[in-house]
N, CA, C and O of each residue as an XYZ file, in Angstrom:
464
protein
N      99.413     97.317    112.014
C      98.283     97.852    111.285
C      97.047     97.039    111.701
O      96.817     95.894    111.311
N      96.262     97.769    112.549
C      95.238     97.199    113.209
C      93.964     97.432    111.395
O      93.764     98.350    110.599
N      93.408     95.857    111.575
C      92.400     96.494    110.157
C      90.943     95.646    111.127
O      90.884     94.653    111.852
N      90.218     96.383    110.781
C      88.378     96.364    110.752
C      88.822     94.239    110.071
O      89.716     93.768    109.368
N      87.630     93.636    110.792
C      87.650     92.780    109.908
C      86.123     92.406    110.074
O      85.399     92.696    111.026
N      85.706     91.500    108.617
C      84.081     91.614    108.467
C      83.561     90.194    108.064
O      83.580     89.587    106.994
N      83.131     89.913    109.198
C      82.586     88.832    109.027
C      81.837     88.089    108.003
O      80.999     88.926    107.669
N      81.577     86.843    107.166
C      81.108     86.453    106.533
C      81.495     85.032    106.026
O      82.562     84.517    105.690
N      79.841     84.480    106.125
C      79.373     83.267    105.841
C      79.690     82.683    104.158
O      79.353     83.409    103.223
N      80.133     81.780    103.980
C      80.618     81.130    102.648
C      80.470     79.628    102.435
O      80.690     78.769    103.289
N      80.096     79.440    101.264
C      79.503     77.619    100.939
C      80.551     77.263    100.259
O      80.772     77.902     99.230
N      81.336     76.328    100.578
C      82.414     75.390    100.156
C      81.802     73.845     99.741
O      80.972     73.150    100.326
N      82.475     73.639     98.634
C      82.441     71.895     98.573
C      83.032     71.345     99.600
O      83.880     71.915    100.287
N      82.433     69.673     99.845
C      82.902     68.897    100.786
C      84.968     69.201    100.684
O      85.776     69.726    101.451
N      85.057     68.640     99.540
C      86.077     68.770     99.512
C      87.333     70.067     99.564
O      88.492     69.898     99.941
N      86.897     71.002     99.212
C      87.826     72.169     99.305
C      87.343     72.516    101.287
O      88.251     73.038    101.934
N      85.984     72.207    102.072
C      86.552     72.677    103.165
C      87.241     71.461    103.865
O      87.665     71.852    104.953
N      87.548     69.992    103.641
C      88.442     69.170    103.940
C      89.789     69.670    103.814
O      90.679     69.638    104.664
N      89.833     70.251    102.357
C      91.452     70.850    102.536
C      92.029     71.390    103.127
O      93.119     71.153    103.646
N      90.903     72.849    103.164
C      91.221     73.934    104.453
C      91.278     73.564    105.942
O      91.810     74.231    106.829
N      90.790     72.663    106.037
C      90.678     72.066    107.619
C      92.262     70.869    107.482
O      93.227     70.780    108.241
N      92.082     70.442    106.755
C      93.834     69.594    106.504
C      95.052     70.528    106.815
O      96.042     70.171    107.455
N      94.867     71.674    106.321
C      95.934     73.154    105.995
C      96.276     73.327    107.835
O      97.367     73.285    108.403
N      94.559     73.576    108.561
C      94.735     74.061    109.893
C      95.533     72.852    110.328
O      96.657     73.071    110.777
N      95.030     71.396    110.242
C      95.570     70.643    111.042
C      96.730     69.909    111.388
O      97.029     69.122    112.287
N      97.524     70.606    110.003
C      98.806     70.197    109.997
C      99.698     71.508    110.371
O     100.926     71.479    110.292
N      98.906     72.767    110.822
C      99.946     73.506    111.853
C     100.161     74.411    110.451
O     100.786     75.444    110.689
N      99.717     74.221    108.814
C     100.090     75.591    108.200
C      99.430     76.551    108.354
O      99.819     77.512    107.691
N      98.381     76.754    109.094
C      97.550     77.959    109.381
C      97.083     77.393    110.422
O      97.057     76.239    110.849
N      96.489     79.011    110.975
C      96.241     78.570    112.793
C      94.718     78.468    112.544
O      94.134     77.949    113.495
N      93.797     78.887    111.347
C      92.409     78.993    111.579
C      92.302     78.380    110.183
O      93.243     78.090    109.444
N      90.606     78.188    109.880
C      89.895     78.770    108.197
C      90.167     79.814    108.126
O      91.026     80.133    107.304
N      89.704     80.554    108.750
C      89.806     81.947    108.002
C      90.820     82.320    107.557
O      90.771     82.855    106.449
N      92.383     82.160    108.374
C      93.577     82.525    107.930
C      94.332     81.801    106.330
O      95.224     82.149    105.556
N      93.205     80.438    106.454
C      93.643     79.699    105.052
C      92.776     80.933    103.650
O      93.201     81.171    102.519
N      92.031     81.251    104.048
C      91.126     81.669    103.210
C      91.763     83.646    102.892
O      91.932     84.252    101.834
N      91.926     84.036    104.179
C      92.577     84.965    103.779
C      93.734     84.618    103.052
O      93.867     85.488    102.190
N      94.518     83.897    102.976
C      95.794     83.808    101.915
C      95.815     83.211    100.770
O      96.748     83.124     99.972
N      94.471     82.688    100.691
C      93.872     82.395     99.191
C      93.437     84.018     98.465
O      93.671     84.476     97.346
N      93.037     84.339     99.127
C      92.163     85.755     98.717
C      93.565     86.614     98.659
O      93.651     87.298     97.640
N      94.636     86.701     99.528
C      95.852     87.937     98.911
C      96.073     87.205     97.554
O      95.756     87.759     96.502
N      96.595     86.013     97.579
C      97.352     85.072     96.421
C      96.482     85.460     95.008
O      96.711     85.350     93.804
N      95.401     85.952     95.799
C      94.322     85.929     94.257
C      94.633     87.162     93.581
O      94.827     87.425     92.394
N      94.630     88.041     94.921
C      95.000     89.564     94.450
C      96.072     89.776     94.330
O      96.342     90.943     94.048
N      97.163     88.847     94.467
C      98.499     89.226     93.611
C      99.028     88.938     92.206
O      99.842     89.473     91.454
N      97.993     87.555     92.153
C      98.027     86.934     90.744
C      97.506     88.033     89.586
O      97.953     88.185     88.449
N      96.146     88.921     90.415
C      95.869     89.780     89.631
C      96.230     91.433     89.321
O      95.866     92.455     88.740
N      97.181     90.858     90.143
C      98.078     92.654     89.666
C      99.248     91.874     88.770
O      99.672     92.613     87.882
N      99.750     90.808     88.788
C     100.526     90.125     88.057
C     100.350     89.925     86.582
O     101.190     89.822     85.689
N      99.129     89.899     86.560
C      98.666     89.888     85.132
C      98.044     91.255     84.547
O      98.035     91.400     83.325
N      97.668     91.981     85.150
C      98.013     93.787     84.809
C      99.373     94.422     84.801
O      99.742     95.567     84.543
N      99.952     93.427     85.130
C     101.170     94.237     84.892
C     102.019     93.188     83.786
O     102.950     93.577     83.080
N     101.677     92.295     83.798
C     102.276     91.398     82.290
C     101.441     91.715     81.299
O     101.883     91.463     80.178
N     100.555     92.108     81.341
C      99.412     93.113     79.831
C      99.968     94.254     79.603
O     100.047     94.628     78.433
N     100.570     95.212     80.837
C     101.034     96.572     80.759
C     102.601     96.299     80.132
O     103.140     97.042     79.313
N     103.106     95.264     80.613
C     104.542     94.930     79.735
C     104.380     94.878     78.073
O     105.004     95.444     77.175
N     103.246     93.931     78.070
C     102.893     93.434     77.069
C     103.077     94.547     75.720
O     103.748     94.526     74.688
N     101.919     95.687     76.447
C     101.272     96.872     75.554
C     102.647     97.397     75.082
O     103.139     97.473     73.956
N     103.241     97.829     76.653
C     104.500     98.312     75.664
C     105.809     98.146     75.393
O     106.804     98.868     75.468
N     105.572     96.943     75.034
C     106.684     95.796     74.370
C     106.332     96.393     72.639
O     107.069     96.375     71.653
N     105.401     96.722     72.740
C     104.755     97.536     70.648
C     104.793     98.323     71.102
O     103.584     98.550     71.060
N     105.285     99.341     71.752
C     105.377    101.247     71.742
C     106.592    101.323     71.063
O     107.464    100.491     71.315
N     106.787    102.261     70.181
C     108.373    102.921     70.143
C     108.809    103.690     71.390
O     108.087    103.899     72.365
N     109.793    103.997     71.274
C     110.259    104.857     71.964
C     109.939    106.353     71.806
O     110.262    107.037     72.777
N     109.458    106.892     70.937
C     108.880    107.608     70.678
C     106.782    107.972     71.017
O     106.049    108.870     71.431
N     106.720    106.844     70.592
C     105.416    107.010     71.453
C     105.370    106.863     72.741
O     104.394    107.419     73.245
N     106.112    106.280     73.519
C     106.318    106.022     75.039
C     106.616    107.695     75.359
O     105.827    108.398     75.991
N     107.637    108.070     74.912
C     107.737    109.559     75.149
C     106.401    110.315     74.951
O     105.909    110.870     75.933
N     105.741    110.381     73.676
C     104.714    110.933     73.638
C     103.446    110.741     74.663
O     102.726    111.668     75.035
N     103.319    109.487     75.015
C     102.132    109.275     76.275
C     103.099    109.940     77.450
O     102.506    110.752     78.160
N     104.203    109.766     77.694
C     104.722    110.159     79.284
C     104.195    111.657     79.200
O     103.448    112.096     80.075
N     104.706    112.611     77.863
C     104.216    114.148     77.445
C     102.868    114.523     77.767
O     102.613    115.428     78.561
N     101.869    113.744     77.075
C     100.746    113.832     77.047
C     100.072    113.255     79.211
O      98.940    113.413     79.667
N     100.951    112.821     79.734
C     100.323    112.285     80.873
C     100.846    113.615     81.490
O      99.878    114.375     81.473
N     101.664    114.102     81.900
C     102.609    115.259     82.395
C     101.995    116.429     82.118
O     101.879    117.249     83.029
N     101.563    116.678     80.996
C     100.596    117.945     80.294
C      99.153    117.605     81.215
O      98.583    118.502     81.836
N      98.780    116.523     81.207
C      97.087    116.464     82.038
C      97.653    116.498     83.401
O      97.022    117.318     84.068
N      98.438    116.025     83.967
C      98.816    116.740     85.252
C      98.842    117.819     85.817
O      98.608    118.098     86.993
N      99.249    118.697     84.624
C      99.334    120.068     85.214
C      98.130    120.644     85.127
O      97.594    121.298     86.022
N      97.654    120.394     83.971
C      96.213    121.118     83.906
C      95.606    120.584     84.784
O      95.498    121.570     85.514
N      94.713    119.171     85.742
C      94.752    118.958     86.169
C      94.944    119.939     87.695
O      93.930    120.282     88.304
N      96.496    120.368     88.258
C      96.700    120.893     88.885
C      96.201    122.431     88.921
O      95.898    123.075     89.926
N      96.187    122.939     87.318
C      96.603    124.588     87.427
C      94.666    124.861     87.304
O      94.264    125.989     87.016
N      93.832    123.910     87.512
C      92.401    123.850     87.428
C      92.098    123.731     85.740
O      90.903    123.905     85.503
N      92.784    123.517     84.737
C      92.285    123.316     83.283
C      91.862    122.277     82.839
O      92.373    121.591     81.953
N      90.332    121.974     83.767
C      89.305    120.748     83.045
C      88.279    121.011     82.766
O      87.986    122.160     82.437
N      87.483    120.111     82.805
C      85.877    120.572     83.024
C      84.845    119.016     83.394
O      84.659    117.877     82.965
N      84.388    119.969     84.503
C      83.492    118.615     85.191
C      82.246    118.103     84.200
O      81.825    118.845     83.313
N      81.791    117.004     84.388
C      80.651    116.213     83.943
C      79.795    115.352     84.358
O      80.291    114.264     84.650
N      78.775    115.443     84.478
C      77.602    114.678     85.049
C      77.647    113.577     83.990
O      78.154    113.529     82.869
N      76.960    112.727     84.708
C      76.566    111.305     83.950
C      75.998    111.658     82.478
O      76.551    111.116     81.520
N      74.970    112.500     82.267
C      74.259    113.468     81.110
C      75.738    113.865     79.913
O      76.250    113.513     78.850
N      75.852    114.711     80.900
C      76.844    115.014     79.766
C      78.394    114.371     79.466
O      79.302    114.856     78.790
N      78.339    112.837     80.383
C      79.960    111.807     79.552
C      79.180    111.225     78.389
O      79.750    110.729     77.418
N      77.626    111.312     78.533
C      77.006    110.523     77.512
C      77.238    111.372     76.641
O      78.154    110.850     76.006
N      76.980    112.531     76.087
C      76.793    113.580     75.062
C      78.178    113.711     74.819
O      78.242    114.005     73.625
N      79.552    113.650     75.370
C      80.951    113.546     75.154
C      81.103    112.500     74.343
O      81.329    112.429     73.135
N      80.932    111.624     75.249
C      80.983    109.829     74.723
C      80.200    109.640     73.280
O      80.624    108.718     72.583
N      79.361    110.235     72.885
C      78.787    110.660     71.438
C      79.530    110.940     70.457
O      79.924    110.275     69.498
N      79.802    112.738     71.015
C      80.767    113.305     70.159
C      81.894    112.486     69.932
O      82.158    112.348     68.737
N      82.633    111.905     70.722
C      83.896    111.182     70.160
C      83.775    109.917     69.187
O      84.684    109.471     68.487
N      82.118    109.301     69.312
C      81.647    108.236     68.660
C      81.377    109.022     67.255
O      81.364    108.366     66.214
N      81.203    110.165     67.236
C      80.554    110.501     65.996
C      81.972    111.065     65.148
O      82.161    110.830     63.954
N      82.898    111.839     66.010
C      84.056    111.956     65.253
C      84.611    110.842     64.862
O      84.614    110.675     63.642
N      85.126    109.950     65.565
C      85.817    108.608     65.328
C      85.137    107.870     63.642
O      85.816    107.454     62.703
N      83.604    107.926     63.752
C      83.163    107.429     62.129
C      83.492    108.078     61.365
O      84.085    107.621     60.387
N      83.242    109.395     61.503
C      83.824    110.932     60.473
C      85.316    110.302     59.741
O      85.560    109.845     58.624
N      86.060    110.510     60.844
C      87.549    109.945     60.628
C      87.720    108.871     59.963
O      88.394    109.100     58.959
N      87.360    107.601     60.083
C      87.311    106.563     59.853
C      86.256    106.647     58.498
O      86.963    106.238     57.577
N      85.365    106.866     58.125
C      84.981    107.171     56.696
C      85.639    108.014     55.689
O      85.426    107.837     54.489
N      86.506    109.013     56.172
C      87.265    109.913     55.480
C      88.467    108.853     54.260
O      88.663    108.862     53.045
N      89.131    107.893     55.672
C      90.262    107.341     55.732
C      89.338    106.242     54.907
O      89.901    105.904     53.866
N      88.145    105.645     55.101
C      88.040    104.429     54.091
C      87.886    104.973     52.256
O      88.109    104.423     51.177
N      87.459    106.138     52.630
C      86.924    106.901     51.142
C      88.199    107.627     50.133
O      88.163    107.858     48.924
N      89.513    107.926     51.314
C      90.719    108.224     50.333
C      91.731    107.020     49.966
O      92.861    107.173     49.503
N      91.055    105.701     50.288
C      91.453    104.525     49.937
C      91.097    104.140     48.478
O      91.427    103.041     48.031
């Protein structure tokens, strides 16, 4: 897998580019850059690591029943999705959506504080 690669300039402390130059000179990497690229995967694995220990997390509290219900509800927007049953939106109108759901959500939520 041939990839594009893109050059760029970066300011290190004395000490972290001593390290990286320690890394080359003891034969664990053949360049900087190659130290630096495997800082940068390591970073991006740490951070799918922790999206996916939050995603454990979340549904470690689902029932089994709601797990079913989101898989339903994901499977149902698929198809619609597929069979064309959406509707597009400009920036204008996620705001005027993004409203309405702000304005239902208080509705709801005042209903529920007032039959308390």
């Amino acid at each position: 897998m041939n990839m594009a690669i893109e050059q760029m300039n970066i300011s290190l402390s004395p000490h972290m580019a001593s390290f990286i130059r320690g890394k080359v000179k003891k034969g664990e990497y053949a360049s900087a850059s190659e130290v630096v690229r495997d800082a940068v995967r390591r970073m991006q694995e740490a951070e799918v690591g922790k999206r996916e220990r939050a995603l454990t997390e979340f549904e470690s509290h689902l029932t089994k029943s709601q797990r079913e219900g989101i898989r339903r509800s994901i499977e149902e927007g698929i198809r619609d999705l597929e069979e064309g049953r959406y509707k597009d939106y400009d920036a204008e109108g996620l705001r005027a959506l993004a409203k309405e759901v702000v304005n239902a959500s208080a509705k709801k939520l005042a209903r529920r504080q007032k039959a308390r």
